[in-house]
TIPA-89663 format. One record per residue: residue number from 1; residue in three letters; y, x, z of N, C-alpha, C in turn. Coordinates in steps of 0.2 Angstrom, whole numbers, plus 2048, in hexadecimal, padded with zeros to 3 digits. Layout:
num	residu	n.Y	n.X	n.Z	ca.Y	ca.X	ca.Z	c.Y	c.X	c.Z
NUM	ALA	Y	X	Z	Y	X	Z	Y	X	Z;
...
***
This chain:
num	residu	n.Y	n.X	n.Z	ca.Y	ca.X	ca.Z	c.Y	c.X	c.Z
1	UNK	806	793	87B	802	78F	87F	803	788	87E;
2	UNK	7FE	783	87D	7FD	77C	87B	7FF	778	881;
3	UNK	805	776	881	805	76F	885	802	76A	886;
4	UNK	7FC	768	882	7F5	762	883	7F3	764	88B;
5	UNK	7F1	75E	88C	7ED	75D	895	7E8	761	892;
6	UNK	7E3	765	897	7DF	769	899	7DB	763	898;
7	UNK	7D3	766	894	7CD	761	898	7CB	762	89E;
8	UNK	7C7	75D	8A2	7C4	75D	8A7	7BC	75F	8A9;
9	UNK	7BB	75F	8A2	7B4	762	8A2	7B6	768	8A1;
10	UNK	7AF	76D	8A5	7B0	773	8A6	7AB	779	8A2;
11	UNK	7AB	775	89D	7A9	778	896	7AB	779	88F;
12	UNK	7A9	781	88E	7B0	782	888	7AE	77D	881;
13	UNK	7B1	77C	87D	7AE	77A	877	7AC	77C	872;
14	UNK	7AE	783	871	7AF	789	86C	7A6	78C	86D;
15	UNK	7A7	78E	875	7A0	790	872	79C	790	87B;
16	UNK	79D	789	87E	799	787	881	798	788	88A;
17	UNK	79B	78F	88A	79A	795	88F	79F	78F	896;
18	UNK	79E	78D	89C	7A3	78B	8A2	7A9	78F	8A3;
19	UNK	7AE	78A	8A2	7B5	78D	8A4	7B6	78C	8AA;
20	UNK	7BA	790	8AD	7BE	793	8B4	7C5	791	8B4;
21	UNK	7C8	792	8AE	7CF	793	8AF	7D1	78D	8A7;
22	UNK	7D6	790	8A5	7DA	78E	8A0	7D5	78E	89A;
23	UNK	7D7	794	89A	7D1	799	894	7CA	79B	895;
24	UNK	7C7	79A	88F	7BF	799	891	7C1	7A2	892;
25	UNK	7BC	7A7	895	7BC	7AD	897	7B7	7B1	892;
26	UNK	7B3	7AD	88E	7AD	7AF	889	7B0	7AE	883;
27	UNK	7B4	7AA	87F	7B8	7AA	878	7BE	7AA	879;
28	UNK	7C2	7A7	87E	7C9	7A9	881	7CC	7A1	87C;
29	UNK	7C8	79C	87C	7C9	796	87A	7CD	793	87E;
30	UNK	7D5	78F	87E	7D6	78B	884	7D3	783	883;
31	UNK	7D1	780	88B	7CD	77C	88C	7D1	776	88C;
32	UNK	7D4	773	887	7D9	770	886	7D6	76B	884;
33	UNK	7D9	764	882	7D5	75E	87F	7D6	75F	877;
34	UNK	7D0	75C	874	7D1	75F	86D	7D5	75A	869;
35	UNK	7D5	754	86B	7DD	750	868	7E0	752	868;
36	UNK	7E6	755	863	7EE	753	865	7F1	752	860;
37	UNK	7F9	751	861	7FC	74B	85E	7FF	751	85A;
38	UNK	803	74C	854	807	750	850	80C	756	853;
39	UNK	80F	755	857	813	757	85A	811	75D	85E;
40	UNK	80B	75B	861	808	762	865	804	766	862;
41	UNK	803	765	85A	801	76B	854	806	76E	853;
42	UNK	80E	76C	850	812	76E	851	815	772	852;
43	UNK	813	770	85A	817	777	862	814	77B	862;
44	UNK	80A	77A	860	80A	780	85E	809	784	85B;
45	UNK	807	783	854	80B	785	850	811	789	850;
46	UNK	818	786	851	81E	78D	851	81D	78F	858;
47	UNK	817	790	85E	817	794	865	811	799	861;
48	UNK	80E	798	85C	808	79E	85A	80F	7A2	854;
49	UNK	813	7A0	850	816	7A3	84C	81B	7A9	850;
50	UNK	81E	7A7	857	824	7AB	85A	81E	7AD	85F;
51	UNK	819	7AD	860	816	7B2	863	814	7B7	85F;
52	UNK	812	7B4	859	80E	7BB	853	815	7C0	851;
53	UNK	81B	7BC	850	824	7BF	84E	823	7C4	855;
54	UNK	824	7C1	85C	824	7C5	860	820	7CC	861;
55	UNK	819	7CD	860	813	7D1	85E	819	7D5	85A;
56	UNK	81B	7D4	854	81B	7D7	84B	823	7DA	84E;
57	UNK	829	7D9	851	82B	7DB	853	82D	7E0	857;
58	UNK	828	7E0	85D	827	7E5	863	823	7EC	85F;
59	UNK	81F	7EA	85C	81B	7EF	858	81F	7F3	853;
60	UNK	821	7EF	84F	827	7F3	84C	82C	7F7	84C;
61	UNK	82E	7F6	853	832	7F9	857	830	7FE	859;
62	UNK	82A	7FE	85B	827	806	85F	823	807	85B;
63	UNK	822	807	852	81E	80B	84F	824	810	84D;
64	UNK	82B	80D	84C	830	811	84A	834	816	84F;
65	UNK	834	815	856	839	816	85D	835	81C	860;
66	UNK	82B	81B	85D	829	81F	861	824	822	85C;
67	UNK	825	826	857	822	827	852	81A	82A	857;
68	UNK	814	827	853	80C	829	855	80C	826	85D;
69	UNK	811	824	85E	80F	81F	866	80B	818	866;
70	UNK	80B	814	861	805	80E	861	7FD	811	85F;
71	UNK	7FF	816	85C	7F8	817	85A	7F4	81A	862;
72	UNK	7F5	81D	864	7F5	821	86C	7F5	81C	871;
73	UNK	7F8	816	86E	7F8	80F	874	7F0	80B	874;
74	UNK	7F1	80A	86C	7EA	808	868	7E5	809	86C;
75	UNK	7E5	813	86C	7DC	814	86C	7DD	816	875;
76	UNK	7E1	815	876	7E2	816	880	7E0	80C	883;
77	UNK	7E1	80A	87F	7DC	802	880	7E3	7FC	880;
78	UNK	7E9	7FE	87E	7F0	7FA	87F	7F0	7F7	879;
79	UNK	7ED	7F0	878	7ED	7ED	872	7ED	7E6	873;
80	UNK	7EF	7E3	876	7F2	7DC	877	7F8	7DB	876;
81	UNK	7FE	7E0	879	804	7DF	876	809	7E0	86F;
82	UNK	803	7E6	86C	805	7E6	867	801	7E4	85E;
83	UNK	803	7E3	859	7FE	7E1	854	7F9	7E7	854;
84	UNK	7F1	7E3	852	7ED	7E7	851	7EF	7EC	84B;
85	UNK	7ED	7F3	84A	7EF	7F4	845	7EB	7F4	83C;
86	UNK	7E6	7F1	83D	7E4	7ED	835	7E9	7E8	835;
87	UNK	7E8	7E1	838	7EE	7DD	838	7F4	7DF	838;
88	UNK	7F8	7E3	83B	7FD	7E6	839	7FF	7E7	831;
89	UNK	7F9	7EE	831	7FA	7F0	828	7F8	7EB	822;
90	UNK	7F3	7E8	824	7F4	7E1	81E	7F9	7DC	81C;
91	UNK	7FD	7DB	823	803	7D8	823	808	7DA	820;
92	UNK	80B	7DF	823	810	7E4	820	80D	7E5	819;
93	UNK	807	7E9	816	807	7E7	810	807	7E4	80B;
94	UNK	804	7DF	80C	804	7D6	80A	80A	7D6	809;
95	UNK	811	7D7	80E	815	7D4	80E	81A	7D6	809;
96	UNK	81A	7DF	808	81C	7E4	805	81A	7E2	7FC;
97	UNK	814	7E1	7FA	813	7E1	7F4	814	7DA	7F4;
98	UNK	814	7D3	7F4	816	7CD	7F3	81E	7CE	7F2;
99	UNK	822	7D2	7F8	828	7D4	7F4	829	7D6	7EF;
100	UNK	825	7DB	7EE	827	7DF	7E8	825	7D9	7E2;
101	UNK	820	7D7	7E0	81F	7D2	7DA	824	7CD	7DA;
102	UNK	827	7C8	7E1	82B	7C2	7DE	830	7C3	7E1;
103	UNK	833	7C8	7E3	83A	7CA	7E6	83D	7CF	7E1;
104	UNK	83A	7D6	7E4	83D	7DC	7E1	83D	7DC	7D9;
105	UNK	838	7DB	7D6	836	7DC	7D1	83A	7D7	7CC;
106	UNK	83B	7D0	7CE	840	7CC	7CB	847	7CE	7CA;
107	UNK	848	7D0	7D1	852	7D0	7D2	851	7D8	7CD;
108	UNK	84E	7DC	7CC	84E	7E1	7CA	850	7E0	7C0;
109	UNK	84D	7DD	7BD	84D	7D8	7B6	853	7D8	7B6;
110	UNK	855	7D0	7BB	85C	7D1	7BA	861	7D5	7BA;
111	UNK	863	7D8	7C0	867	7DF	7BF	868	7E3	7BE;
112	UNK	862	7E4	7BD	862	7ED	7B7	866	7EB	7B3;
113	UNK	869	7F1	7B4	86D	7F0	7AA	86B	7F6	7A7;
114	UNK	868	7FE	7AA	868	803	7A6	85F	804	7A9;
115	UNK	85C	80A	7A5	857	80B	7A8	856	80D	7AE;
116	UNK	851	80F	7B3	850	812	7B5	850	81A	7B4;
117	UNK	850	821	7B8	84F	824	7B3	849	828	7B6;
118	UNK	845	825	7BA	83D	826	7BA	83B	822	7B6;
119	UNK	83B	81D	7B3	83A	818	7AE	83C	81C	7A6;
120	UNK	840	81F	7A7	843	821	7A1	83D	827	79F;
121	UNK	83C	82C	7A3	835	830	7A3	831	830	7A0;
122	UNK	82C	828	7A5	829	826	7A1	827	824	79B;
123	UNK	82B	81F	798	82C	81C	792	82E	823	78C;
124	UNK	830	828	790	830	82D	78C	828	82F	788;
125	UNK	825	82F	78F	81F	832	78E	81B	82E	78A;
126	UNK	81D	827	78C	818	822	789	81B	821	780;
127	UNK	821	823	77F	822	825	778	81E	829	773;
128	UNK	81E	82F	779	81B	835	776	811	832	774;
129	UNK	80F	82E	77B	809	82C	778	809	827	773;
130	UNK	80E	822	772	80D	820	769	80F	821	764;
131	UNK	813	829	766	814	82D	760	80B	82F	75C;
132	UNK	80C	832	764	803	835	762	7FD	830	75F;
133	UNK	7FF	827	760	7FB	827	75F	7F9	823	758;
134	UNK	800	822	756	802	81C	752	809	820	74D;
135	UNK	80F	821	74F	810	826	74B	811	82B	749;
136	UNK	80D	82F	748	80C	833	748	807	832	742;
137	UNK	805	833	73A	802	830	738	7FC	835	733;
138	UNK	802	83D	733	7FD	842	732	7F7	845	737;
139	UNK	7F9	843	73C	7F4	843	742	7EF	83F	744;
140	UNK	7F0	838	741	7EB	835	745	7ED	82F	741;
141	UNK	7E6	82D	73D	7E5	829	739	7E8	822	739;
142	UNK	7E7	81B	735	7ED	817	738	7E8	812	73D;
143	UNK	7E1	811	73B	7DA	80E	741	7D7	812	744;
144	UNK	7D4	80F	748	7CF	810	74A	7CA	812	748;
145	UNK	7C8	810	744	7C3	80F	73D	7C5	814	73C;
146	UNK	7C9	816	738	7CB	81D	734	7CA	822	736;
147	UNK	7CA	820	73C	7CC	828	742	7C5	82B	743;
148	UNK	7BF	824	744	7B8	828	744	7B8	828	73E;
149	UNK	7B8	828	738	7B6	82A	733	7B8	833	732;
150	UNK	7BE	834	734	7BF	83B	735	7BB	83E	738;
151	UNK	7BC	83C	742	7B8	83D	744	7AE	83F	740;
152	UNK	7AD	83C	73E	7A4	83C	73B	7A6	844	738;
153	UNK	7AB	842	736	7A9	849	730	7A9	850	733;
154	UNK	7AC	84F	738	7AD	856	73B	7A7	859	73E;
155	UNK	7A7	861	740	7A1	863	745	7A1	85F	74A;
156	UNK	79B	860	74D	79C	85C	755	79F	861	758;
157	UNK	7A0	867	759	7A3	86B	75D	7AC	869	75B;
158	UNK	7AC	866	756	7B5	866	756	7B7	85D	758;
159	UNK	7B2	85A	759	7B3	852	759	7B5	851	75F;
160	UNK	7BA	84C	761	7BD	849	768	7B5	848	76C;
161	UNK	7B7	848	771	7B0	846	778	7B2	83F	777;
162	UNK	7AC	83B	77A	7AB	834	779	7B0	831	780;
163	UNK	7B3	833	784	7B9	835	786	7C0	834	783;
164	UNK	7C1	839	77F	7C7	838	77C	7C7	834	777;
165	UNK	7C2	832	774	7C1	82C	770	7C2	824	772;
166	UNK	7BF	825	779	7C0	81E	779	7C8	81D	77D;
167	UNK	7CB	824	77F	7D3	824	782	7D8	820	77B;
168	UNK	7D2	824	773	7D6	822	76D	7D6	81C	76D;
169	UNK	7D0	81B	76E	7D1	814	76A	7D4	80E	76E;
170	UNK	7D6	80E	775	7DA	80B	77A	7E0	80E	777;
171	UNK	7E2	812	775	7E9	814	772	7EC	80F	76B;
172	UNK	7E5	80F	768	7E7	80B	760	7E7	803	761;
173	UNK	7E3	802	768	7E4	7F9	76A	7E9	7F7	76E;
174	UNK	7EC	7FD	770	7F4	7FB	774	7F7	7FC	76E;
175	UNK	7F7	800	76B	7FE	7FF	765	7FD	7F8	762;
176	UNK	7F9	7F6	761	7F8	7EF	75D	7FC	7E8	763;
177	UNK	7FA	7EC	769	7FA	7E6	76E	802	7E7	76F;
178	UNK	805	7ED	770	80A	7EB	773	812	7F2	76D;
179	UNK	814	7ED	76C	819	7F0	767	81F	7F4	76A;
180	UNK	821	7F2	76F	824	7F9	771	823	7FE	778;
181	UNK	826	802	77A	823	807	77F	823	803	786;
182	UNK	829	800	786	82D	7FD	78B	827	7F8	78C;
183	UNK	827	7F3	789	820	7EE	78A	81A	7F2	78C;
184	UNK	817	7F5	789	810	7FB	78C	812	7FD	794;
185	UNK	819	7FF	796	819	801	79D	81A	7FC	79E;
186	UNK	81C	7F7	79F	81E	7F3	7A3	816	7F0	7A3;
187	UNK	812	7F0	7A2	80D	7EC	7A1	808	7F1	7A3;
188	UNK	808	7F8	7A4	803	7FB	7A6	806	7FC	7AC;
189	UNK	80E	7FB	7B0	80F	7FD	7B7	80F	7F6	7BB;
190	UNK	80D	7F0	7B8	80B	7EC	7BA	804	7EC	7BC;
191	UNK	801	7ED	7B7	7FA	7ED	7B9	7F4	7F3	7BE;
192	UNK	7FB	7F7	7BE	7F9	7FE	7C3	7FB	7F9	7CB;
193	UNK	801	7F8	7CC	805	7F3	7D3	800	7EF	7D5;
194	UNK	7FC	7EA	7CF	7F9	7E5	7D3	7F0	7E7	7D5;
195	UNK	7F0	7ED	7D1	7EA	7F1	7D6	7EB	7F7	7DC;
196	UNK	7F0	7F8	7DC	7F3	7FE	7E1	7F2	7FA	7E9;
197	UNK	7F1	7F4	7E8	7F3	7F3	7F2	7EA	7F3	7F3;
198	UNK	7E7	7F0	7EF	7DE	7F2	7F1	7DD	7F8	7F1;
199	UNK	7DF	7FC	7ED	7DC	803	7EC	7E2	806	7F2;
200	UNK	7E7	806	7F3	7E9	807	7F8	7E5	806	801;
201	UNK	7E3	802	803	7DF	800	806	7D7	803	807;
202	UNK	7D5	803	800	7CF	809	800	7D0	80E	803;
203	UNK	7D3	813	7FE	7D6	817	800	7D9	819	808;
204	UNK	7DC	818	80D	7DB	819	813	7D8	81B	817;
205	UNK	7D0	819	816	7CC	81D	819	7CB	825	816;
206	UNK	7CC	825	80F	7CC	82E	80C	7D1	830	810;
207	UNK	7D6	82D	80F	7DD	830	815	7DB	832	81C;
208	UNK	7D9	82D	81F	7D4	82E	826	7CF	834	825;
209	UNK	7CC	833	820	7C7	83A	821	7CA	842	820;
210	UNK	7D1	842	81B	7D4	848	81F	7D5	849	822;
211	UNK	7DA	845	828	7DB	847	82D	7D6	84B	831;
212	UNK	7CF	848	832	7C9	848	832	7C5	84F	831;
213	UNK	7C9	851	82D	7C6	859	829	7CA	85E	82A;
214	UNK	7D0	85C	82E	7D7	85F	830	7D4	862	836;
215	UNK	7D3	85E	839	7D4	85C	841	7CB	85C	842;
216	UNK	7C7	861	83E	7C1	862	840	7BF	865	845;
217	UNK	7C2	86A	847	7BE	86F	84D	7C3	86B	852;
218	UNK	7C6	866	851	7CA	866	85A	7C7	85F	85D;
219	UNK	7C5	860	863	7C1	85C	865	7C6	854	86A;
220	UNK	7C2	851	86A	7C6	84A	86B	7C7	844	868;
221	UNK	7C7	846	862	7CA	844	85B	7C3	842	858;
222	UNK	7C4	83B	855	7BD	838	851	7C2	835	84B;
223	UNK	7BB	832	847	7BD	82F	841	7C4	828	842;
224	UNK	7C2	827	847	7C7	820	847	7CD	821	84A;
225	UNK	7CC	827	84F	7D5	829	850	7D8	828	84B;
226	UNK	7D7	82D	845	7DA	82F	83E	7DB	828	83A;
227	UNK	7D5	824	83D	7D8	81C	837	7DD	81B	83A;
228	UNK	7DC	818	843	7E4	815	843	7E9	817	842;
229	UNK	7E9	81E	843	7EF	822	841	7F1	81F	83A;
230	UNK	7EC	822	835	7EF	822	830	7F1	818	82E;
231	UNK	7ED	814	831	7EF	80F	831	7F8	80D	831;
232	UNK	7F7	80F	838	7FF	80F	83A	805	813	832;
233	UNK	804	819	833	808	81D	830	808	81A	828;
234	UNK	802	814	826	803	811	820	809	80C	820;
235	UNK	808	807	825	80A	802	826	815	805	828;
236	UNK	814	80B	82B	81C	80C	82B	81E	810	824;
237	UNK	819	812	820	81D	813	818	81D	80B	815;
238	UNK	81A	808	816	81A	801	812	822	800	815;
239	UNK	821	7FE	81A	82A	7FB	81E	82E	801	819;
240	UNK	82F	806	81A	832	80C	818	835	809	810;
241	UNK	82E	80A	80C	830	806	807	832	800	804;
242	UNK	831	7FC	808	834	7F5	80A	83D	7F6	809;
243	UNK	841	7FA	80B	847	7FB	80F	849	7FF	809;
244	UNK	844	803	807	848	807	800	848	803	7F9;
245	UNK	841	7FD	7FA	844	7F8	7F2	849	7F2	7F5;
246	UNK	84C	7F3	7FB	852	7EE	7FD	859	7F4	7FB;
247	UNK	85A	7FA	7FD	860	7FC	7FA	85E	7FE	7F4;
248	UNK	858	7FF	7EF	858	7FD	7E7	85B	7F6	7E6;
249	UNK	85B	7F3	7E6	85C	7EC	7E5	865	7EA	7E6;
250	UNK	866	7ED	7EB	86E	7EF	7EE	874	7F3	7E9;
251	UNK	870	7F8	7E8	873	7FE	7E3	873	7FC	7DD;
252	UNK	86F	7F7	7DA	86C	7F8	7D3	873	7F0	7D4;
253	UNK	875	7EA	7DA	877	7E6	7DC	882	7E7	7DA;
254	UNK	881	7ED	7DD	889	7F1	7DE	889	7F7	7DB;
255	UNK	886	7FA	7D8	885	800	7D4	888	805	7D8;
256	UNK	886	805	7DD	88B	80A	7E2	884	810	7E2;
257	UNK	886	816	7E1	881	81B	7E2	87E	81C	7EB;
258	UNK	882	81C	7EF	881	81D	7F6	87C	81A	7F9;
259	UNK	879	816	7F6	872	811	7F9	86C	814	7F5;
260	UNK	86C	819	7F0	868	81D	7EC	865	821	7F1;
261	UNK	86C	826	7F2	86C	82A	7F8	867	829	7FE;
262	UNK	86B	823	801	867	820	809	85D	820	806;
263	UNK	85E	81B	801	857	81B	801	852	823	800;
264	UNK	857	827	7FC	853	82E	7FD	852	832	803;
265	UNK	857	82F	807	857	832	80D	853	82E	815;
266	UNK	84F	828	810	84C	822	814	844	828	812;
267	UNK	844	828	80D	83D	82B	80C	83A	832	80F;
268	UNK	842	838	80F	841	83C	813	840	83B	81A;
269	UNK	842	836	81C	841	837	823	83D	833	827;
270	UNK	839	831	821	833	82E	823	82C	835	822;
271	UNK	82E	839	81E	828	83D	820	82A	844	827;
272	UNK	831	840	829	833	844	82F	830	840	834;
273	UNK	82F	83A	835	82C	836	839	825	837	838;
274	UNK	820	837	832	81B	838	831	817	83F	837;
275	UNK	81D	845	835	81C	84D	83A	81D	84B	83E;
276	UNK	822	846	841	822	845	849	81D	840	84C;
277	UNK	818	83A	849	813	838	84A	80D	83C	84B;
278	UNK	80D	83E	845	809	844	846	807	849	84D;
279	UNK	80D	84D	84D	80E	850	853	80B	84C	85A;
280	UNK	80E	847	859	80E	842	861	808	83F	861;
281	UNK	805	83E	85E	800	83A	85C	7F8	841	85F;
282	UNK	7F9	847	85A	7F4	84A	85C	7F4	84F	861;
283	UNK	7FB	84F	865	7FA	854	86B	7FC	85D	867;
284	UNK	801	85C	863	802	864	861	806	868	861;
285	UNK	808	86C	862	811	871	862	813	871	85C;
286	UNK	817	872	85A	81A	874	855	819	876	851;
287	UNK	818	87D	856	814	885	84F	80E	882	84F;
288	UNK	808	87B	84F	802	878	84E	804	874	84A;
289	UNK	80A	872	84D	80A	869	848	80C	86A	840;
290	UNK	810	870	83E	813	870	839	80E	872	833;
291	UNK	80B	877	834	805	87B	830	800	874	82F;
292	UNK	7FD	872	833	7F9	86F	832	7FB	867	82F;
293	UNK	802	864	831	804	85E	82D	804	85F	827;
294	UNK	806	866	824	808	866	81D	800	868	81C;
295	UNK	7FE	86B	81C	7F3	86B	81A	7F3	863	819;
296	UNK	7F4	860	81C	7F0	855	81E	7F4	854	819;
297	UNK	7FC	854	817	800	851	812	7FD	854	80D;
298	UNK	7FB	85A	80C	7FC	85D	805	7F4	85B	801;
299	UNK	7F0	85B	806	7E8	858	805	7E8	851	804;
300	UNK	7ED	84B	806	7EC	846	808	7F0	844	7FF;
301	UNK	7F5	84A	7FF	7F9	847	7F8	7F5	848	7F1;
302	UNK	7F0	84E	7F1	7EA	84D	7EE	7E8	84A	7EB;
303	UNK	7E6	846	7F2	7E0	83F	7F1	7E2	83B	7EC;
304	UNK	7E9	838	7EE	7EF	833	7EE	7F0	836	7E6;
305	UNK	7F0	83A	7E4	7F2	83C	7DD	7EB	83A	7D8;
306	UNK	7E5	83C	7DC	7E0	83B	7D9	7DD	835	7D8;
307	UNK	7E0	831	7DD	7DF	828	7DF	7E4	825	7D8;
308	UNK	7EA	829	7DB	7ED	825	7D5	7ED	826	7CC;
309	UNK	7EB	82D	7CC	7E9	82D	7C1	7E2	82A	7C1;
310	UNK	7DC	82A	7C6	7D7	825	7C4	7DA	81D	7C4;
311	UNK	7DE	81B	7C9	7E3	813	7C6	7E4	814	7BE;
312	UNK	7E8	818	7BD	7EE	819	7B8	7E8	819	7B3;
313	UNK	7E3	81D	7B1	7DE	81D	7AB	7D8	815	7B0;
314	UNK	7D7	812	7B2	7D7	80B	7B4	7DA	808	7B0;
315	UNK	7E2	807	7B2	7E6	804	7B0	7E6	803	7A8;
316	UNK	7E6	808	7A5	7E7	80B	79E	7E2	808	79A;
317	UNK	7DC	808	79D	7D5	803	798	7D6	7FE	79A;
318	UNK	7D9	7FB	79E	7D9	7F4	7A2	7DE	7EF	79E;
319	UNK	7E4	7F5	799	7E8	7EE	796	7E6	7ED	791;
***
């Protein structure tokens, strides 16, 4: 609240309507003088900042204390005390990926000294496809050019789909573009990250509408339950993950294997919290909540699979 004198006139400025009190009661403007000093920008400025910290704390708190309880608070009309939940998941998100580009992902460079070995995997794989596409030379011509000229000669019944051709021919302009494997992933898991948080976001609502096709025949339940839920349930995997590239970053720091651990054990007990949101959230026993969480998870991982190889072949003609 702003220490400036109140005006005396008993008109708001915002948008005109007569005030009564402090605060106009039509925009919720206070009717305060619209001069102030450097100093009384200031005060309020850090009285909006420890008011928004306060908000992001308390909610934090009972997304995690009270698994599927803010959501239930949400849509029962208790929404002054705690973050909205778009604002919320923006935030946390926002906050989650800006980490991972200019924290995690630097201190990671540094430290490492060995690979990864989900990284090792891939780069496997991505060997395998420059073998295939480059050397490999009894297989596959050494151009482009070359390659439709084969192509021409063949039946049409034996020739690649204008599909797999144009997969080649992005295959024969990344060997040109990037000479080793490592450089191609690092450069296509880049460029998957910095479209993940939009399409992540998209995506939400397809997650809401399983729920939605889950929870078809039970009555009470609409579209927008399901968003805030899953709203919420987004915004404490982002924290979750938050907390698991802090002990990556620890472990890779002290090469101590036991924060591997913890983090594998941060992820499991996030989709325990996920089942006990779940539960609490939609009013169901046990013998309901179980059967039917794993139906929503295993539909919802689906999508999320199908969300992410459309990225990945995105990503793949986008470098």
């Amino acid at each position: 609240m702003s220490h400036t004198s109140l005006r005396q006139e008993q008109t708001c400025l915002n948008c005109g309507q007569n005030v009564h009190d402090r605060f106009c009661s039509y925009c919720g403007q206070e009717n305060r003088e619209p001069h102030e000093s450097f100093w009384s920008l200031l005060i309020h400025f850090v009285e909006d900042i420890f008011h928004y910290d306060g908000k992001l704390f308390t909610t934090i708190k009972q997304l995690f204390l009270k698994p599927g309880f803010l959501s239930s608070e949400y849509l029962h009309g208790k929404r002054t005390v705690y973050l909205h939940p778009i604002r919320f998941y923006l935030f946390t998100s926002a906050f989650f990926f800006i980490s991972l580009f200019y924290v995690f992902h630097p201190l990671e460079k540094i430290l490492k000294q060995d690979e990864v070995n989900t990284k090792k995997s891939l780069v496997s794989s991505v060997n395998v496809f420059e073998n295939g596409f480059q050397g490999d030379k009894k297989s596959f011509p050494k151009t482009f050019e070359a390659y439709l000229q084969v192509q021409s000669k063949l039946p049409k019944t034996e020739q690649d789909s204008e599909f797999e051709q144009k997969l080649i021919k992005q295959g024969y302009s990344i060997g040109k573009q990037y000479t080793t494997s490592e450089a191609l992933l690092e450069s296509l898991v880049d460029t998957m990250l910095h479209k993940m948080s939009t399409l992540l976001f998209v995506a939400l609502p397809l997650l809401a509408f399983v729920l939605q096709l889950v929870f078809l025949r039970r009555k009470g339940y609409y579209y927008m339950h399901h968003g805030i839920f899953i709203l919420h349930i987004a915004t404490s995997q982002f924290i979750m993950l938050f907390a698991v590239e802090i002990l990556g970053i620890i472990q890779l720091a002290t090469a101590i294997p036991l924060f591997g651990k913890i983090s594998s054990g941060l992820i499991f007990a996030w989709f325990i919290y996920y089942l006990l949101a779940f539960k609490r959230f939609y009013q169901l026993s046990w013998l309901k909540s179980v059967p039917m969480f794993l139906l929503a998870v295993v539909l919802q991982q689906i999508l999320l699979m199908g969300i992410f190889f459309g990225l990945l072949v995105f990503s793949f003609f986008s470098l």
